[in-house]
Backbone atoms as SQL, in Angstrom:
CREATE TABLE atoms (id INTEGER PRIMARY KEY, chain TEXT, resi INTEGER, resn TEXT, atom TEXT, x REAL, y REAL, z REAL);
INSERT INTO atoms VALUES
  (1, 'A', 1, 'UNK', 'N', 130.534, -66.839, -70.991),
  (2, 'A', 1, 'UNK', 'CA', 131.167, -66.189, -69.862),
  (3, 'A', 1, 'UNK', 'C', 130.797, -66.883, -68.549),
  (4, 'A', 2, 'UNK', 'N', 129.798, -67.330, -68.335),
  (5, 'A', 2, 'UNK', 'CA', 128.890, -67.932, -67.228),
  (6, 'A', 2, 'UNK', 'C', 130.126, -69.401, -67.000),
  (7, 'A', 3, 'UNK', 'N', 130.619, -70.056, -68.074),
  (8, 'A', 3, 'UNK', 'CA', 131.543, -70.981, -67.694),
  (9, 'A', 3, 'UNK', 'C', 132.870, -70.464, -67.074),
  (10, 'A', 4, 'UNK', 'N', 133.199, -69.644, -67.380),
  (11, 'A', 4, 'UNK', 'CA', 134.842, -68.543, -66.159),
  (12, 'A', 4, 'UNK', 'C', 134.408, -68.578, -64.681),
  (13, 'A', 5, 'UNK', 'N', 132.914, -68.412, -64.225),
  (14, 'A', 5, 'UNK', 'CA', 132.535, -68.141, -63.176),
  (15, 'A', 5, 'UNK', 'C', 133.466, -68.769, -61.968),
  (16, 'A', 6, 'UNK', 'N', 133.295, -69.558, -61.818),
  (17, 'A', 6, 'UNK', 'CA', 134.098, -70.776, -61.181),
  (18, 'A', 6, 'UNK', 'C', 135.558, -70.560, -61.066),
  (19, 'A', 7, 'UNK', 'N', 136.031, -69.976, -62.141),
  (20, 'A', 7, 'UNK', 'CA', 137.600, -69.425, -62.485),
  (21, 'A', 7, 'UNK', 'C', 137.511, -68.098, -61.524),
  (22, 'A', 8, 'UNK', 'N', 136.611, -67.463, -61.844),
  (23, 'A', 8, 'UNK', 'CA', 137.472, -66.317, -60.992),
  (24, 'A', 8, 'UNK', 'C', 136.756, -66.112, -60.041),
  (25, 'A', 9, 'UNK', 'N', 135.993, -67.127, -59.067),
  (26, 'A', 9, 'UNK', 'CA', 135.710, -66.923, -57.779),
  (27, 'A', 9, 'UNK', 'C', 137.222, -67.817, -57.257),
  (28, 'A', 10, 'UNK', 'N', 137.684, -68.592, -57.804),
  (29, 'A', 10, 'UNK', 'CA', 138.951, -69.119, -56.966),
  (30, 'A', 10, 'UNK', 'C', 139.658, -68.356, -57.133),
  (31, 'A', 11, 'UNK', 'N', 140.141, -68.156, -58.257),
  (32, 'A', 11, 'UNK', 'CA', 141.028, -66.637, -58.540),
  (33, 'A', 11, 'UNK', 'C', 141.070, -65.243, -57.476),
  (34, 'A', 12, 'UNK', 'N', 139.685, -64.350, -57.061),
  (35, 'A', 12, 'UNK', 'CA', 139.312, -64.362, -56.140),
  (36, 'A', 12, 'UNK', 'C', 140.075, -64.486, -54.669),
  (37, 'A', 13, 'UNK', 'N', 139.439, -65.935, -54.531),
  (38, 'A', 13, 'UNK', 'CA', 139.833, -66.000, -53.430),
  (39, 'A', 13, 'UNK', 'C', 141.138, -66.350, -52.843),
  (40, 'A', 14, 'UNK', 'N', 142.080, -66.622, -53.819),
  (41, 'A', 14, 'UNK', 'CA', 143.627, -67.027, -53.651),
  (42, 'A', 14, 'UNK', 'C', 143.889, -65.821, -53.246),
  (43, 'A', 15, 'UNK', 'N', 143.551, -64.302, -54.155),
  (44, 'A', 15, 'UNK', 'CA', 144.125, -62.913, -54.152),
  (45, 'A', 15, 'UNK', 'C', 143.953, -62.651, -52.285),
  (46, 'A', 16, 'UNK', 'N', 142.606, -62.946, -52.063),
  (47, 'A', 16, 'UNK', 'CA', 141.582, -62.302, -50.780),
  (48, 'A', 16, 'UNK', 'C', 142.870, -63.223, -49.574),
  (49, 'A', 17, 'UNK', 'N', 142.978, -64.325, -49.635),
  (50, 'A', 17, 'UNK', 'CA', 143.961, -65.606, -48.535),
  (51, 'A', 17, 'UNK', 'C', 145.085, -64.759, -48.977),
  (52, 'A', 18, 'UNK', 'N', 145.605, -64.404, -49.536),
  (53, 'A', 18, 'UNK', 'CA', 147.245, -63.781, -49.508),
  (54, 'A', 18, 'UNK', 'C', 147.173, -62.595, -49.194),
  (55, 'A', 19, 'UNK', 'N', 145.766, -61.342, -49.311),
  (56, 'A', 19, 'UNK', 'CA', 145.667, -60.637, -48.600),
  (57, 'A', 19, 'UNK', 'C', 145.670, -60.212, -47.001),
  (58, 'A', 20, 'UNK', 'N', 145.062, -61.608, -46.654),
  (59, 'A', 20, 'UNK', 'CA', 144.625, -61.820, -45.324),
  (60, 'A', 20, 'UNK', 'C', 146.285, -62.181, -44.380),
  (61, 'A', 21, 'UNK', 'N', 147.342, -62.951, -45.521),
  (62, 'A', 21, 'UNK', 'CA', 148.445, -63.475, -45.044),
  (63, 'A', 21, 'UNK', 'C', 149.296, -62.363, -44.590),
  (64, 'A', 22, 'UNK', 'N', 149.180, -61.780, -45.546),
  (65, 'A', 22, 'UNK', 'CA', 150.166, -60.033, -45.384),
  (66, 'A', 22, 'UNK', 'C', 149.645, -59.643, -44.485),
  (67, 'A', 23, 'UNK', 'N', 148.652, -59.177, -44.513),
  (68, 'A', 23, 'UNK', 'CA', 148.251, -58.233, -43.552),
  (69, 'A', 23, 'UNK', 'C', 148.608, -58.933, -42.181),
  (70, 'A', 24, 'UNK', 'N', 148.161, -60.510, -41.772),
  (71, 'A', 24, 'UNK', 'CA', 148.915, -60.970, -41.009),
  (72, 'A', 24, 'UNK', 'C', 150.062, -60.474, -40.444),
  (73, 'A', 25, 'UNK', 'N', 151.310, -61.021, -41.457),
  (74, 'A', 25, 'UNK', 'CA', 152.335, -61.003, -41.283),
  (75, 'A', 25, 'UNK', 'C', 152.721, -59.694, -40.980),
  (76, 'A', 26, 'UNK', 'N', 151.951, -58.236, -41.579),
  (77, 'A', 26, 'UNK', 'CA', 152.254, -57.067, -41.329),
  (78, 'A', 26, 'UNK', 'C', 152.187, -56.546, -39.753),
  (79, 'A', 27, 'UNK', 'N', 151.033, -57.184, -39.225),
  (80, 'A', 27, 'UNK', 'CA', 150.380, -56.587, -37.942),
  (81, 'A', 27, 'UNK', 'C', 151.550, -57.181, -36.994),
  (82, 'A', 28, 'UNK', 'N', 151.827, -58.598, -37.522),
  (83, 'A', 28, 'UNK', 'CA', 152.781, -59.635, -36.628),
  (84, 'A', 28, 'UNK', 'C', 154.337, -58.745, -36.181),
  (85, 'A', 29, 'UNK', 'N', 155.148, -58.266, -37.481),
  (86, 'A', 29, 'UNK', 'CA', 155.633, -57.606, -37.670),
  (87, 'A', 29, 'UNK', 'C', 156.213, -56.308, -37.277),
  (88, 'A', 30, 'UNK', 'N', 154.894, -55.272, -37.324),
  (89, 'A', 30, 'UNK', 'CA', 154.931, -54.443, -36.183),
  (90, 'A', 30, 'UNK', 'C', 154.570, -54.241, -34.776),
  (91, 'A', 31, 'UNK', 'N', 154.227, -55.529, -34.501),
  (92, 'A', 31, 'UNK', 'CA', 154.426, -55.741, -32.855),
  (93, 'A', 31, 'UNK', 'C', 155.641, -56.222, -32.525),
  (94, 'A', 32, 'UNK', 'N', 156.577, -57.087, -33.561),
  (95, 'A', 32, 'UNK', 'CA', 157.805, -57.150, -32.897),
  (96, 'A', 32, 'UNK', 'C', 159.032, -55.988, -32.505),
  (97, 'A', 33, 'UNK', 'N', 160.200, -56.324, -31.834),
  (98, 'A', 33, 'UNK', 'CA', 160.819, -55.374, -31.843),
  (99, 'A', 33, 'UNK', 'C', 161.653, -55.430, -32.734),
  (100, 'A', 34, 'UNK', 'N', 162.535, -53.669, -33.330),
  (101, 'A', 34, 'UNK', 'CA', 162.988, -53.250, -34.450),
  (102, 'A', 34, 'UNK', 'C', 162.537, -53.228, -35.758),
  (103, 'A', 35, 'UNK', 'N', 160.977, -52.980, -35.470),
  (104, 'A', 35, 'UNK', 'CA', 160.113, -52.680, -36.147),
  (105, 'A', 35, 'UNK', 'C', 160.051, -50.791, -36.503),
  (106, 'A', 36, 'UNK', 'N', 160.716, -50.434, -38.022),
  (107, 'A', 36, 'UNK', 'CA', 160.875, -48.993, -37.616),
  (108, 'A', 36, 'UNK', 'C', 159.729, -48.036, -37.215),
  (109, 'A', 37, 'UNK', 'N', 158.161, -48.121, -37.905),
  (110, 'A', 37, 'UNK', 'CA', 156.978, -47.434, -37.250),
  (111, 'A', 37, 'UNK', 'C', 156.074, -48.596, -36.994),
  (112, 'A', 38, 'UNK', 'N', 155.993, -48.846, -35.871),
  (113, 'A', 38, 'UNK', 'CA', 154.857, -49.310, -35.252),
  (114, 'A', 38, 'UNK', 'C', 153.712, -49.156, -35.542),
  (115, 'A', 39, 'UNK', 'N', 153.623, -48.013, -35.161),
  (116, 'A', 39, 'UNK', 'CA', 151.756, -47.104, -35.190),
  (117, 'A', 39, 'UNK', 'C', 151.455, -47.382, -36.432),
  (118, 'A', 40, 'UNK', 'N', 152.165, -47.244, -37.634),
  (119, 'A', 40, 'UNK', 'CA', 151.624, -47.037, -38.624),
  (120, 'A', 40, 'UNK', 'C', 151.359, -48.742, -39.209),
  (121, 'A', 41, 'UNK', 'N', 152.349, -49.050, -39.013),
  (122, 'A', 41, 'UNK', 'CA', 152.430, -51.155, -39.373),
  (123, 'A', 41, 'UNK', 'C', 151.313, -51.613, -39.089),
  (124, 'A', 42, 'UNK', 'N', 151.093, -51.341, -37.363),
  (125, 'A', 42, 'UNK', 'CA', 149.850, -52.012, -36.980),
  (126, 'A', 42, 'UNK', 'C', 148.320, -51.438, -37.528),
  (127, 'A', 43, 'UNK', 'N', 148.422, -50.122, -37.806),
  (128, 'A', 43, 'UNK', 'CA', 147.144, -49.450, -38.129),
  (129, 'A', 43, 'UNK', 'C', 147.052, -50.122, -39.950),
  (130, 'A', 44, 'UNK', 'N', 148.106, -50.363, -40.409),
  (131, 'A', 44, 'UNK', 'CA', 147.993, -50.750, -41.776),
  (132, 'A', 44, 'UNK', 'C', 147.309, -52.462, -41.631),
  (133, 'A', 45, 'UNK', 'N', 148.149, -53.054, -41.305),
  (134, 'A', 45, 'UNK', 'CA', 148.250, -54.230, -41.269),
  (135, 'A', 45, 'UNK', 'C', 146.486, -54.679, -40.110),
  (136, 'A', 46, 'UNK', 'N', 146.340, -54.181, -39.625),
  (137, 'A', 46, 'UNK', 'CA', 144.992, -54.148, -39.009),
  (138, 'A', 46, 'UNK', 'C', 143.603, -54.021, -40.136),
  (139, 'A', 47, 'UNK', 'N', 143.952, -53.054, -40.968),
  (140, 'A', 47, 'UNK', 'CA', 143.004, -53.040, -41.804),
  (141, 'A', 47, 'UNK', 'C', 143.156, -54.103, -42.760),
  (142, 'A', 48, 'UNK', 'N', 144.459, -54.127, -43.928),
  (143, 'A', 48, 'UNK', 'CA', 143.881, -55.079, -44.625),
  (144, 'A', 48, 'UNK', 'C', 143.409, -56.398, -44.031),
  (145, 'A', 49, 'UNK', 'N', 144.308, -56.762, -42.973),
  (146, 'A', 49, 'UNK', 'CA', 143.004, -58.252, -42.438),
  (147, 'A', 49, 'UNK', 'C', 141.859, -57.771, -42.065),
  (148, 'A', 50, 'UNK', 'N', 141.629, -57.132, -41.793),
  (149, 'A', 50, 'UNK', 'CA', 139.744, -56.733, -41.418),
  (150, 'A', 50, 'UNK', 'C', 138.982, -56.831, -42.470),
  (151, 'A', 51, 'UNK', 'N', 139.802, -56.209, -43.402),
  (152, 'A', 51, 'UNK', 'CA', 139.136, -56.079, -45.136),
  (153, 'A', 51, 'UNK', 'C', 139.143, -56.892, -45.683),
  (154, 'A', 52, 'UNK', 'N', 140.594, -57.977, -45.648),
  (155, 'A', 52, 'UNK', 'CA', 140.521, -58.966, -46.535),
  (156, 'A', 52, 'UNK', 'C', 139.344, -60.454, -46.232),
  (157, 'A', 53, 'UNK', 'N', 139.095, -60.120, -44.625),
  (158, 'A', 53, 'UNK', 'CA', 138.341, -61.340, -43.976),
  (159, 'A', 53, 'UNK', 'C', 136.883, -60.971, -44.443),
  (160, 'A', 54, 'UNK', 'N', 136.826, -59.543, -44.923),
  (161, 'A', 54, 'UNK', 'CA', 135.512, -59.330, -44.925),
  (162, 'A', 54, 'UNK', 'C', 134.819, -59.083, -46.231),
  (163, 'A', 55, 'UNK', 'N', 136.114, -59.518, -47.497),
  (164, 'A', 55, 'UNK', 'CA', 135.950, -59.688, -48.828),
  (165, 'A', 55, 'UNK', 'C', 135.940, -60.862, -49.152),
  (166, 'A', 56, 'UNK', 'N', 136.861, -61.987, -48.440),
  (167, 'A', 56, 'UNK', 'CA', 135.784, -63.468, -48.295),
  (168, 'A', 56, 'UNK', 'C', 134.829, -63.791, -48.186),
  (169, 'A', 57, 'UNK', 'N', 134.472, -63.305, -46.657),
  (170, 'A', 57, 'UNK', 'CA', 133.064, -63.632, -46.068),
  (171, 'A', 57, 'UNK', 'C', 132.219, -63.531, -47.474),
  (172, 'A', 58, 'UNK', 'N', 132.125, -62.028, -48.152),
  (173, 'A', 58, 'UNK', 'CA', 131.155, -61.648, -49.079),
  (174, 'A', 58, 'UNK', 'C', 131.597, -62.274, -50.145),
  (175, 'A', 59, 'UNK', 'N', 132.826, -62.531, -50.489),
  (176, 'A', 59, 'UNK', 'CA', 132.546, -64.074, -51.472),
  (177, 'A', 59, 'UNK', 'C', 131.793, -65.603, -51.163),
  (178, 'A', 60, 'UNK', 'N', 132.045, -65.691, -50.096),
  (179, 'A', 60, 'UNK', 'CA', 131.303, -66.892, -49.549),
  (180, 'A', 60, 'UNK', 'C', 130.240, -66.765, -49.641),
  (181, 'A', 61, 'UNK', 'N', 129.329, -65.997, -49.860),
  (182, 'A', 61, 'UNK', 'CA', 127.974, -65.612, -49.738),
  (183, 'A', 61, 'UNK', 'C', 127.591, -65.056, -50.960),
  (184, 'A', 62, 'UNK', 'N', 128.452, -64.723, -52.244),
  (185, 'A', 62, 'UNK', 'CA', 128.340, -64.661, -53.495),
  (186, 'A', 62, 'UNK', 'C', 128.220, -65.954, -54.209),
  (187, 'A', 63, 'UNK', 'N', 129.362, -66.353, -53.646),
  (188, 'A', 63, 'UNK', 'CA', 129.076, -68.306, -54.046),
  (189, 'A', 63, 'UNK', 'C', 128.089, -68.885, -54.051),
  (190, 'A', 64, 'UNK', 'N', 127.541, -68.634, -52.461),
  (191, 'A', 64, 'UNK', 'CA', 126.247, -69.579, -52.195),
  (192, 'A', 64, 'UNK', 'C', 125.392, -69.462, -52.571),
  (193, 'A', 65, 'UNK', 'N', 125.270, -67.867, -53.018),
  (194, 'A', 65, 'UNK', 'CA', 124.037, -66.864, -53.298),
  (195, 'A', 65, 'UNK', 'C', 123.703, -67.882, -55.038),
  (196, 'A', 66, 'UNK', 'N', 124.981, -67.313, -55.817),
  (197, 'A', 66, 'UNK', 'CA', 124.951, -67.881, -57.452),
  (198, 'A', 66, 'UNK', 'C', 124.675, -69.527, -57.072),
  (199, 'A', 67, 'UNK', 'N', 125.458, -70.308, -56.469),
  (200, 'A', 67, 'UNK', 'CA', 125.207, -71.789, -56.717),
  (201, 'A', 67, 'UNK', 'C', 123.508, -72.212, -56.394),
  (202, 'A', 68, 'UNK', 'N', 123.337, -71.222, -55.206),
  (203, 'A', 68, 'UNK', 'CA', 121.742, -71.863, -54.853),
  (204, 'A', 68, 'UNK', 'C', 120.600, -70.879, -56.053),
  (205, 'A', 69, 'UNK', 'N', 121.070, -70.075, -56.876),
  (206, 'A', 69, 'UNK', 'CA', 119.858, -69.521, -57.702),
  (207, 'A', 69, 'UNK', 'C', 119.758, -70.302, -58.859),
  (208, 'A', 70, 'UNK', 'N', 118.451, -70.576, -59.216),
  (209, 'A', 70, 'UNK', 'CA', 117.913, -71.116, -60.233),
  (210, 'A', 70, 'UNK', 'C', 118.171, -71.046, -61.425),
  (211, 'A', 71, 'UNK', 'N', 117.868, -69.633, -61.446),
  (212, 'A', 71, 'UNK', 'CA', 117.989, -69.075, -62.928),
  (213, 'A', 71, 'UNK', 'C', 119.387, -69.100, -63.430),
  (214, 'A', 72, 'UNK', 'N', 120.323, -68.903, -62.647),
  (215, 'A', 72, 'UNK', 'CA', 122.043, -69.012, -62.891),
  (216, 'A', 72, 'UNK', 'C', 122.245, -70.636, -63.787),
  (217, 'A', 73, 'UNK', 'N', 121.178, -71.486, -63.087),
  (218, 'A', 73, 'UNK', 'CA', 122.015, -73.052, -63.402),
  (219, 'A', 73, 'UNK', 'C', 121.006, -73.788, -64.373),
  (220, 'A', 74, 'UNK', 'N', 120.335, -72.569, -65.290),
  (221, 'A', 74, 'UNK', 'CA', 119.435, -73.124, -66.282),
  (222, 'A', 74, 'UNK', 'C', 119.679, -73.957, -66.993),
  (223, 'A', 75, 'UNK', 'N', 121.341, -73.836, -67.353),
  (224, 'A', 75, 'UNK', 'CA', 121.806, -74.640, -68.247),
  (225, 'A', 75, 'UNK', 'C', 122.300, -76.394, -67.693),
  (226, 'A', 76, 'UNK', 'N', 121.852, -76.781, -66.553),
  (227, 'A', 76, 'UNK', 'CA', 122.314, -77.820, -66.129),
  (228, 'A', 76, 'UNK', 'C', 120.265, -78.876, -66.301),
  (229, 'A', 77, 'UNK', 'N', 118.998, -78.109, -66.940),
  (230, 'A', 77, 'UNK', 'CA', 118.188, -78.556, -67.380),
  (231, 'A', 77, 'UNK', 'C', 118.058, -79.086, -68.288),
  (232, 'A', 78, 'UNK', 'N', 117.408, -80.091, -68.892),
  (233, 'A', 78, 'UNK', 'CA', 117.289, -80.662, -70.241),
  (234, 'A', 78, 'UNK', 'C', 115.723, -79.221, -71.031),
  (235, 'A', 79, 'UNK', 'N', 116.575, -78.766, -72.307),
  (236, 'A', 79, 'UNK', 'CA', 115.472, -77.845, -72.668),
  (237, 'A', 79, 'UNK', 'C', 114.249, -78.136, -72.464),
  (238, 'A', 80, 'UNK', 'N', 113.730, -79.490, -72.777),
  (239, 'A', 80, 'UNK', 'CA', 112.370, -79.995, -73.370),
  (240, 'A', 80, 'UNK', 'C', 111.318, -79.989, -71.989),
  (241, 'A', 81, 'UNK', 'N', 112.068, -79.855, -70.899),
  (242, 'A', 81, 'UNK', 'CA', 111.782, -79.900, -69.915),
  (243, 'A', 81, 'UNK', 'C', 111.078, -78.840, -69.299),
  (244, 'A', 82, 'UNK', 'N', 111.978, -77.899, -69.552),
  (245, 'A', 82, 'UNK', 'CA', 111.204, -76.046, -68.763),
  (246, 'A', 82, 'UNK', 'C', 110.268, -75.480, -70.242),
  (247, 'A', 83, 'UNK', 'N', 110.464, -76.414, -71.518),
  (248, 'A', 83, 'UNK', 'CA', 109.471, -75.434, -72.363),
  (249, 'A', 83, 'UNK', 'C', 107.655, -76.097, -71.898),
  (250, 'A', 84, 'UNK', 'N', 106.935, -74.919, -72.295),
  (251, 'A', 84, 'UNK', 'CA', 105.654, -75.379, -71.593),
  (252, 'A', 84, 'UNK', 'C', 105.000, -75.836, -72.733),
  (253, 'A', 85, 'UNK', 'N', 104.050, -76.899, -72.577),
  (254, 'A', 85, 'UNK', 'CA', 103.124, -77.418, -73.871),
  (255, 'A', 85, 'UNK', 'C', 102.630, -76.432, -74.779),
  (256, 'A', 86, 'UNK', 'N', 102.455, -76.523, -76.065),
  (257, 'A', 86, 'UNK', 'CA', 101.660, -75.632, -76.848),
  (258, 'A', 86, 'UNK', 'C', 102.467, -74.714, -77.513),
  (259, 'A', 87, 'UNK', 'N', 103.700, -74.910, -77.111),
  (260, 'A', 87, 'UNK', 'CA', 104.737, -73.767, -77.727),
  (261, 'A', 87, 'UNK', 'C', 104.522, -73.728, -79.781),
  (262, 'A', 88, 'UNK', 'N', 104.178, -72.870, -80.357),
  (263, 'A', 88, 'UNK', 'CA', 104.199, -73.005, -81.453),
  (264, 'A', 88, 'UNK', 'C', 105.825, -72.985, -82.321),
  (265, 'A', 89, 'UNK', 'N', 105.359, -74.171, -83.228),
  (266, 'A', 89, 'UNK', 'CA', 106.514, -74.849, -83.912),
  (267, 'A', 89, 'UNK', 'C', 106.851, -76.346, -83.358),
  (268, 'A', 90, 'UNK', 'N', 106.103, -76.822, -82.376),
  (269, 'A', 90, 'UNK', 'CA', 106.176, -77.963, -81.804),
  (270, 'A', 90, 'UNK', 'C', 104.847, -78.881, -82.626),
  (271, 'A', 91, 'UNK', 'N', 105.158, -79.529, -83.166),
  (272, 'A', 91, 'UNK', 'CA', 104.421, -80.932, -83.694),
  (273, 'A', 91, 'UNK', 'C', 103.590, -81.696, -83.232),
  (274, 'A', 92, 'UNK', 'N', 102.553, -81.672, -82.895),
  (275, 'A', 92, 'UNK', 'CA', 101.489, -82.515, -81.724),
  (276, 'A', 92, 'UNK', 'C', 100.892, -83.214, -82.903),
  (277, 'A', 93, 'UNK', 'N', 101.255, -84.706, -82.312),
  (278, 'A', 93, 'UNK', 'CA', 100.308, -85.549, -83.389),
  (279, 'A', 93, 'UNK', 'C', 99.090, -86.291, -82.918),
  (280, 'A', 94, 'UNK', 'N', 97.783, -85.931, -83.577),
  (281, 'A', 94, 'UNK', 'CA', 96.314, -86.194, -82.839),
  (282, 'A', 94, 'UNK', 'C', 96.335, -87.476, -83.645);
């Protein structure tokens, strides 16, 4: 599962950028004229960009968080490496 990771933080973030676009386009929208409710366009369209900018951000910082932890990228070690001497079942020849 740890290999998808990567998949659905872009995944993610395509959803979060087309969120951010609408809501755009929504707020844009009801500031123009022959816009039928205003109040409500802009109060909509206000939030999801607030929300959607602020479900990035916290992906961006999920990203950085997983790419910079250790324990996440164990598998990019050679085993022989993190096991510690003395492990029994290991062969030491005197």
């Amino acid at each position: 599962m740890g290999h998808l990771m990567p998949f659905h933080m872009h995944a993610a973030l395509a959803l979060q950028f087309i969120a951010l676009v609408s809501g755009v386009l929504l707020f844009n929208k009801a500031c123009g004229e022959g816009f039928f409710c205003k109040k409500t366009g802009k109060i909509i369209g206000g939030f999801v960009t607030i929300a959607s900018i602020l479900s990035i951000l916290c992906s961006f910082y999920l990203g950085i968080k997983r790419c910079c932890d250790k324990d996440a990228i164990k598998g990019w070690h050679h085993p022989t490496m993190e096991m510690p001497s003395g492990m029994p079942g290991m062969d030491e020849k005197k």
